[in-house]
N, C-alpha and C positions, 0 to 999 in steps of 0.2 A: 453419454451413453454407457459409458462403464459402471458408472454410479448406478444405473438402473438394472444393468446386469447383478451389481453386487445386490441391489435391492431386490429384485428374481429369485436369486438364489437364496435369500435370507429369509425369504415370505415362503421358501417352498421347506425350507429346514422350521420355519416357524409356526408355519400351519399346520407340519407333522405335531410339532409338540404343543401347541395351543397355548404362546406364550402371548398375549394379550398385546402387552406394551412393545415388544420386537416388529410384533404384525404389523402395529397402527404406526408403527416409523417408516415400515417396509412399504404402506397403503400409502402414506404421504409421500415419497418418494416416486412412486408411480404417480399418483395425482400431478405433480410439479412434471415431469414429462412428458405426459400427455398431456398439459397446459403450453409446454414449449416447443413439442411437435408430435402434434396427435398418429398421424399415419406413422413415422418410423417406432414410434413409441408401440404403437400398438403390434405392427409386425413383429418386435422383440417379443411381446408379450405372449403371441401365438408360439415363436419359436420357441420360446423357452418352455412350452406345455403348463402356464401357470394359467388357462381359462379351467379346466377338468379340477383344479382345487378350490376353487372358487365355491362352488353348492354350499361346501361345507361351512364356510366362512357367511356366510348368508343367515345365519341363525336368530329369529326373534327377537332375542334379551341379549345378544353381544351388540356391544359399542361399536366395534366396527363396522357392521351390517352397512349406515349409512354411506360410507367410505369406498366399501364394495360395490353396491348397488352406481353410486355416482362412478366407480371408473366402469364398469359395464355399459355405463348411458355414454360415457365415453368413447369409450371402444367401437362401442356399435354405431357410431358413427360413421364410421367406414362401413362400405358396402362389403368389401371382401373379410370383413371380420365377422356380418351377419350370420352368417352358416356355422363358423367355428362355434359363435357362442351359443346356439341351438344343439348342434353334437356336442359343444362339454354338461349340456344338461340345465342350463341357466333358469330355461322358462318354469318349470315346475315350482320352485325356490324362490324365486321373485313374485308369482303369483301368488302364494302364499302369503309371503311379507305385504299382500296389500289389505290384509286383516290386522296388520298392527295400528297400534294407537299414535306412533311418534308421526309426526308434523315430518320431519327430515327424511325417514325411512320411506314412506309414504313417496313424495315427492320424487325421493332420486329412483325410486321403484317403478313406479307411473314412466320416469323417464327413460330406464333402461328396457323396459318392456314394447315401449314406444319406437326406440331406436332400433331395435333390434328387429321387430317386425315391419318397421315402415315399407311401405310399398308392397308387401308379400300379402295379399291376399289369404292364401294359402297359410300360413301364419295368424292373423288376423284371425280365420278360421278355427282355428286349433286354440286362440284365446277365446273365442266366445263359448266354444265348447268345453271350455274349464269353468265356464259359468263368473266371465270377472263382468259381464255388463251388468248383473244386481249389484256386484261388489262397490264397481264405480260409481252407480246412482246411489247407493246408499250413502258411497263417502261425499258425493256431491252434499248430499243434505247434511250430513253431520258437520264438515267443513265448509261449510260458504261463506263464511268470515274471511275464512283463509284464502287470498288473490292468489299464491301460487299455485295451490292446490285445487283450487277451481280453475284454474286455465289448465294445467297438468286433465284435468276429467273432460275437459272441453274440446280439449284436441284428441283423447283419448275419443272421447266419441263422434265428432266428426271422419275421423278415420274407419274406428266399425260399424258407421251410419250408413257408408257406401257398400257394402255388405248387405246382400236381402236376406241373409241369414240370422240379421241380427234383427233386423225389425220387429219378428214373434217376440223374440227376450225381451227389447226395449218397452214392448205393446204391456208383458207383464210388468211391467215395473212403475213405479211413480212420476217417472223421468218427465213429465208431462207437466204435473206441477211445480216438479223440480226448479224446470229450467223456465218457469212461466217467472216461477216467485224470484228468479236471478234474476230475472230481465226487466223486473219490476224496479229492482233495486239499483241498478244499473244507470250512469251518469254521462260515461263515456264511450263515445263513440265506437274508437275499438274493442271497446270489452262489447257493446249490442252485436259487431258485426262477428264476434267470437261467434256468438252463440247463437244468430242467425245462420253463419255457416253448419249449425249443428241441426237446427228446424227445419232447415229445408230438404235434407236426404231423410228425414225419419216423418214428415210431412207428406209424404210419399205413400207413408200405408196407410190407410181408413181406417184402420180401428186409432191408430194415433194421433190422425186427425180429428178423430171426433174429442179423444182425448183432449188434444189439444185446445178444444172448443171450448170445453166444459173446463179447462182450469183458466180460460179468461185470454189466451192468446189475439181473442182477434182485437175486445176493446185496447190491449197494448199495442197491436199495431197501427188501430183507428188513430190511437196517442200520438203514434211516430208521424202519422200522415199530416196529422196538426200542427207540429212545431215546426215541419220540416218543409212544406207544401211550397213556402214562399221563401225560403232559404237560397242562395248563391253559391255558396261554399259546395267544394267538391263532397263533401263527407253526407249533407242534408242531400244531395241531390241522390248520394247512392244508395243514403237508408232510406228516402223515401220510394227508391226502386227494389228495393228486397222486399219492405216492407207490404208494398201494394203485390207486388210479386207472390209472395206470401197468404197473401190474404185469397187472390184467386185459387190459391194448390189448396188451399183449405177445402171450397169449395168445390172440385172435384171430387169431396166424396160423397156419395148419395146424403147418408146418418147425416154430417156434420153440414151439408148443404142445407137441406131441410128445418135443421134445427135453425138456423141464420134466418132461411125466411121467413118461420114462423106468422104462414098465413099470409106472407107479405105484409104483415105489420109490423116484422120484426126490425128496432133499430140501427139494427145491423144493417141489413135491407135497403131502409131508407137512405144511411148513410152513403152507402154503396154508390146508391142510386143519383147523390147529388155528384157524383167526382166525372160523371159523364159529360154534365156542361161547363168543368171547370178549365182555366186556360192552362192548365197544366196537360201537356201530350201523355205523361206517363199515368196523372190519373186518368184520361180519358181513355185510355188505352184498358187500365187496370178494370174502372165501372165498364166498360163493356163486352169484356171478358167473361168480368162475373156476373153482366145480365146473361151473357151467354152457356153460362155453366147455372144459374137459377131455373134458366129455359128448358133443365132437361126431363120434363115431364110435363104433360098436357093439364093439369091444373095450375101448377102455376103459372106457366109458359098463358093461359085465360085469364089469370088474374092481370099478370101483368102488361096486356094489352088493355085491359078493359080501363086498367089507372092510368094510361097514355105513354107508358113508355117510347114507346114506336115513333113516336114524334120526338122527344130527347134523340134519339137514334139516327132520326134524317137529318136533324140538326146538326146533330156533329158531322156526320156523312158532308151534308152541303162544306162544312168548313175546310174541308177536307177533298174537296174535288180538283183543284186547282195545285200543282206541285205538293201535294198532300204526304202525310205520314203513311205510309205503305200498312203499316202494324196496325194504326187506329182504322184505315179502312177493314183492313182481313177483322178484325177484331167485330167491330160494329157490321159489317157483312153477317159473321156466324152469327152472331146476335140474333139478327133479325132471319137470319134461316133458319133459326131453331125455333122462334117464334111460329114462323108460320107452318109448323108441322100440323099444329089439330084443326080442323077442317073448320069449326067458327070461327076462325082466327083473318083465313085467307082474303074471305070478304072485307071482312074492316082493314084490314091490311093493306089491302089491294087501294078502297076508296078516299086510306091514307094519304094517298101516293108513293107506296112504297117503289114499286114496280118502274116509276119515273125517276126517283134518287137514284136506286140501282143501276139503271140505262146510263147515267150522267159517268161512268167509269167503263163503259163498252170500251174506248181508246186504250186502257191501261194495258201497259206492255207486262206486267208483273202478274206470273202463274199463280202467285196465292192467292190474289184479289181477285183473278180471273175465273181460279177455282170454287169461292164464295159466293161470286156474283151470279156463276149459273144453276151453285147450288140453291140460289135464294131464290132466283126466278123459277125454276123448276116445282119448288114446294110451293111456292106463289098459286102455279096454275093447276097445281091438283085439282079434278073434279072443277074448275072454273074456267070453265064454255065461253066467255067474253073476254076474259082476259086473256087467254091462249088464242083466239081468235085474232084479237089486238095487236098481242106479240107477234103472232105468226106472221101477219103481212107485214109488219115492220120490214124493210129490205135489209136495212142498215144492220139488226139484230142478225137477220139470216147469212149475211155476207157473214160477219162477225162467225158466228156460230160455224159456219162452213170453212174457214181458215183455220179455227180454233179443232177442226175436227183432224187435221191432217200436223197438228202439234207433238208430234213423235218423241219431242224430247219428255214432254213433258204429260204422263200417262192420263194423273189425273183429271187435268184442265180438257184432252182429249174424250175421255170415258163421258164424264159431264156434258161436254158438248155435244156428242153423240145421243144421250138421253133428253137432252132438253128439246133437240130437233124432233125426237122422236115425241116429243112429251106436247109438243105444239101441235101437232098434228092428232095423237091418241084426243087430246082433250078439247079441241075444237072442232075436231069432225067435221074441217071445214074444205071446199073445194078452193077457197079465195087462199089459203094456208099452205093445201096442199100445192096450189100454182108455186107462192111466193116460194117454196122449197125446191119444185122444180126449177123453177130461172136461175136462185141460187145454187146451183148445182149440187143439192144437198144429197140426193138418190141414191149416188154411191157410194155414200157414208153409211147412210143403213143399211143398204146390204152389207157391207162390209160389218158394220154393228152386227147382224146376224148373226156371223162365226164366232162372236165372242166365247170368252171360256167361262161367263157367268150367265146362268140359264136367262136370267132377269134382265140383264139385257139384250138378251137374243129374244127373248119373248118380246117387247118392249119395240122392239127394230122390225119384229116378224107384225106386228098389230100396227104399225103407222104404215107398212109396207102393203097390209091388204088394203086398209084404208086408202093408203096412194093408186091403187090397181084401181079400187070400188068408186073413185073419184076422179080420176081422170089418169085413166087407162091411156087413153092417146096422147096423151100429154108427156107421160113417164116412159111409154115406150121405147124410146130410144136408149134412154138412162139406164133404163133395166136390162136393156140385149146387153149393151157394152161393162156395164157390172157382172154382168155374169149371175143376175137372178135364180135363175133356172138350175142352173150347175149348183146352186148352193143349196137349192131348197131340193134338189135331187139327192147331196151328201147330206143334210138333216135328214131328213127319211130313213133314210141306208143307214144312219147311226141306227144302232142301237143303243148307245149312253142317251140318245137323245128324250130331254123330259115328253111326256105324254103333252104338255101347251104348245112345245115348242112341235111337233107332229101336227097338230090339231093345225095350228095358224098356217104353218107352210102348206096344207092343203087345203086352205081355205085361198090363198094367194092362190096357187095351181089353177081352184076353179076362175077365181078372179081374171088370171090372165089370157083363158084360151080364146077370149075375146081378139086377141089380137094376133094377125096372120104369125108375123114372124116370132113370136113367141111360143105360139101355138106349135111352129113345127120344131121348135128347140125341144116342147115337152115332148113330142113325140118322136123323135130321134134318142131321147136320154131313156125309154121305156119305163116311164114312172108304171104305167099297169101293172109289171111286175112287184115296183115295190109296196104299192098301194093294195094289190090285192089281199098282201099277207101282213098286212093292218089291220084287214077285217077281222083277225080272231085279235087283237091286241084286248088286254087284260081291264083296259081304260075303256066303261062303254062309250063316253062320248069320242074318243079318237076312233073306235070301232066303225061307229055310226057315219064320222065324218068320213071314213075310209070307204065305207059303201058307196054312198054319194059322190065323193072324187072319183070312185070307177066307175060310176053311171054315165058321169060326165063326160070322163077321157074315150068311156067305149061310144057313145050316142057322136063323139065331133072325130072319131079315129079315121 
């Protein structure tokens, strides 16, 4: 340690006078100490106030620069050094030096810049806004020969890839086929997974995906999928899970999804399309993903019913029912619910047997499966009168459905449940439906649906609920006193936030119910006439209209 004192003091006398040779003894000496113990090495160094003379010694065409630069990557190794070498000024100087030509300079600068910001965001920040991510993809491409230097830009960019600030910079820049043509060249395992952990935070933005598309990334990962598919080894199993990984986040963006289909004849596409029957869980997983992210617009979402996918889709499902992959169901679920969004679709869907594989998971105790499943039934019976009629008496669905409603922990799989009840009823119009709902004890689920804080499905809840009245009024009657019907279509009224539908339906139930004695005197103890009347000037003619009518009724049964 004395050694390093007298070296301190000799680099602080030397770098006043700028004697070259004195320096690079005084440099080497520091280097060999913080080789032999980096933390007390470095705390001398703060103490002794030798980071603040450092800037200077940092110069382009000096010899030393490399020597300087490596004990900074040094130093900043330590956390508690971070800060100091920030306030002696380092960043500015070091940023700089990443426009030199030397292999050495380059390298230990990359790594002092590294060190020093690691983990600081805020830091991170303050580099992209000095403009070093062109720097870096430039040196990418000029250096790619050079293995240390292309790891040195590899880490450098996986660290300001997690940064959404950097995304716009990286979007200008080539970085696209920068790191396509690396990974082309690439042998070894760890260097691919280098530079996946780089594609997959800046795979994230759309414009860089599409990027990405167009400099050839997805046929390299098709590549990876081949060698690796049937592999053992821990390393093939985990690039073929980046790689299929990858290949979906691609396809989450509109531009570069599209471009893959092309028309659905695109080979991309196809390819895709065979990893769904393959005994691999993580392709099956992968292709039905990415039928599910192809699925997000109603032309394709048509084409690719019409060429049979939907049957690949039950197929896997079927293999999958019995102590099944949880992921490949949720997977092959959204799939097939996104399929069934455009309304030609539901029929052939329906007489597929979709609606039957689906049922075959009602047992599953698992919320994401549960959440898909009633998404998929639900867009199933849009506008489909037979099939909703079907479901509805099913018992087993409506018990199912009526547990799943009172799912508290779990919002989504509850919201779901609630619409699809309601959805069986909206769309069958059926009085056999509306029974199966009542036995079920479904009735206080919709009402309670009504108070929702999403207009859509209080409307949704208020339209199966006059249905239920118009249908069998004395059947629900009970359901509805002990729900408390009446008190809630009493507080939708009285809202004012309330939408003009959501007005319209509750007094269209109102008239619905005055059929029934003890309903009838709930309406007329809560004084709806009062609120009904002063709906007749509302600004909605049809709620106007309907308000008329509900006071004709309430005053002719008063």
């Amino acid at each position: 340690m004395d050694n390093l004192s007298d070296a301190l003091k000799k680099l602080k006398l030397a770098s006043a006078d700028s004697t070259t040779d004195s320096v690079e003894s005084c440099l080497d000496c520091l280097l060999k100490a913080l080789a032999h113990n980096n933390a007390d090495a470095s705390e001398k160094i703060q103490e002794m106030g030798v980071l603040p003379l450092l800037p200077t010694l940092l110069a382009p065409q000096s010899s030393c620069t490399p020597k300087v630069a490596n004990i900074i990557a040094e130093v900043a190794k330590n956390e508690f050094m971070r800060s100091p070498c920030v306030e002696a000024g380092l960043i500015p100087p070091l940023v700089q030096l990443l426009h030199s030509k030397d292999h050495e300079v380059l390298l230990q600068t990359g790594r002092a810049l590294g060190n020093i910001c690691y983990d600081s965001h805020s830091l991170q920040a303050q580099l992209i806004n000095m403009g070093v991510i062109p720097t870096l993809v430039k040196l990418l491409g000029l250096h790619s020969d050079n293995t240390a230097l292309t790891e040195m830009c590899l880490i450098a960019f996986g660290n300001l890839a997690e940064l959404e600030s950097s995304k716009e910079q990286f979007a200008s820049t080539n970085i696209a086929e920068e790191l396509v043509r690396l990974f082309q060249r690439q042998a070894e395992h760890e260097k691919k997974e280098m530079i996946f952990e780089v594609l997959a935070p800046l795979a994230e933005n759309d414009v860089i995906k599409l990027q990405l598309v167009e400099a050839g990334l997805v046929e390299c990962l098709l590549d990876v999928v081949v060698h690796t598919v049937d592999g053992v080894r821990e390393e093939d199993v985990a690039q073929l899970k980046t790689a299929s990984d990858l290949m979906v986040l691609l396809l989450l963006g509109d531009e570069s999804m599209q471009k893959l289909f092309e028309g659905g004849k695109g080979s991309v596409f196809q390819r895709v399309l065979s990893w769904v029957p393959s005994h691999n869980h993580q392709l099956q997983l992968a292709g039905a993903l990415a039928i599910a992210n192809f699925a997000r617009n109603d032309g394709n979402c048509i084409h690719m019913v019409e060429s049979g996918i939907v049957q690949k889709l039950l197929e896997l499902l079927d293999r999958h029912v019995d102590e099944g992959n949880v992921t490949v169901q949720h997977a092959a679920l959204s799939a097939l619910r996104n399929l069934a969004i455009p309304v030609v679709n539901k029929a052939k869907m329906l007489s597929a047997g979709v609606s039957d594989t689906v049922l075959k998971f009602l047992p599953s105790e698992m919320p994401p499966v549960q959440f898909k499943l009633l998404g998929t039934l639900r867009m199933l019976i849009d506008t489909q009168a037979d099939a909703a009629d079907q479901l509805g008496t099913n018992g087993k669905l409506v018990e199912r459905l009526v547990e799943w409603c009172e799912a508290k922990d779990h919002a989504g799989v509850m919201g779901e449940s609630n619409r699809l009840l309601s959805a069986l009823i909206r769309h069958s119009k059926s009085k056999d439906v509306v029974k199966t709902v009542i036995q079920g004890a479904g009735v206080k689920h919709l009402v309670v649906m009504a108070t929702s804080e999403h207009m859509i499905m209080q409307n949704e809840a208020l339209v199966a609920l006059g249905l239920i009245a118009g249908l069998d009024l004395v059947g629900a009657e009970k359901d509805f006193v002990g729900a408390g019907l009446v008190q809630v279509l009493h507080k939708l009224l009285s809202d004012e936030m309330s939408a003009p539908e959501v007005k319209y339906n509750s007094m269209v139930i109102i008239c619905a119910v005055m059929g029934s004695e003890p309903l009838h005197k709930e309406v007329q103890g809560l004084a709806f006439i009062d609120v009904v009347s002063k709906l007749r000037s509302h600004e909605n003619k049809t709620v106007s209209h309907q308000a008329s009518l509900t006071e004709q009724r309430l005053t002719a049964q008063s």
